[in-house]
N, C-alpha and C positions, 0 to 999 in steps of 0.2 A: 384577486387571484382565486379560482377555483381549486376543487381538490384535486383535480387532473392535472392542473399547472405546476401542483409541488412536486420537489423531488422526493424521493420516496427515499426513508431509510432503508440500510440496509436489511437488517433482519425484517420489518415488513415484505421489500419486495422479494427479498428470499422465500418467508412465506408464502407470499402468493405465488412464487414461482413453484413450488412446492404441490400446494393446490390444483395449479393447471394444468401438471405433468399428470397428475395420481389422474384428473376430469378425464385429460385424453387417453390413458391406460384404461379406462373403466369401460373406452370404445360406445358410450352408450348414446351419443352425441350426432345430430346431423351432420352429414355432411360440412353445411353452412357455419353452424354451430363450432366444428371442430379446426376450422380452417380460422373464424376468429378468436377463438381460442387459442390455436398453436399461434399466430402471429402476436398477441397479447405476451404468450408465454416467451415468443422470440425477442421483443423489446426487455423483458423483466429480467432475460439473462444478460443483455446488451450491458443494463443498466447496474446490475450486479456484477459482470465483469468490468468495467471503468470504473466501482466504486471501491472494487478489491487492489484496482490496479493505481489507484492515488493513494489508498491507505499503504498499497506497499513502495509505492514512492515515498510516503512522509514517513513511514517505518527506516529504509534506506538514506535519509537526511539524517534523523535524530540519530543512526547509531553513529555515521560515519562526523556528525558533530558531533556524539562523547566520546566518540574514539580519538577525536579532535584536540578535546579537553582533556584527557589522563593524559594524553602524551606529553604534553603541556606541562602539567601538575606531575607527571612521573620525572620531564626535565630539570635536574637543577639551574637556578637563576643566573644569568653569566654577570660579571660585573665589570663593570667600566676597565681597558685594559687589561682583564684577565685572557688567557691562552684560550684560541679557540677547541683546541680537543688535542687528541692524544700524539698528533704529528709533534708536536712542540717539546712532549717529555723525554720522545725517542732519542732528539737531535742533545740533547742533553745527558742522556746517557753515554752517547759514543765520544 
């Protein structure tokens, strides 16, 4: 596998995205030069937006699984035969 073939971390290719924006602002770029430069800089954003957009998928997993688990551990334990909730105490009072 070459170094082209790996997937770039993020803060790398954010860097170089970084880099290629300031090359093309500097305007000092041929034509030719600047045309594969912007397209270099247009895959680096591609690839930095899909790697923002999984990290905010597995952000959105892990809370909505510990929101999972307190509710869980905030639940007390029912036990065998016990009342399911507070319908049952109502009918006992009247």
């Amino acid at each position: 596998m070459t170094d082209k073939d790996k997937k770039p971390v993020f803060e790398d290719a954010f860097t170089e995205l970084r880099e290629t924006v300031e090359a093309l602002e500097a305007g000092d770029l041929s034509l030719e030069a600047a045309t594969q430069l912007f397209e270099r800089g247009m895959k680096l954003a591609k690839a930095c937006n899909e790697m923002l957009s999984t990290a905010e998928l597995q952000v959105s997993r892990l809370q909505r699984s510990f929101g999972e688990q307190m509710a869980m551990m905030q639940a007390p334990p029912k036990l065998p035969g016990e009342p399911d909730g507070q319908d049952d105490e109502d009918e006992d009072d009247a």
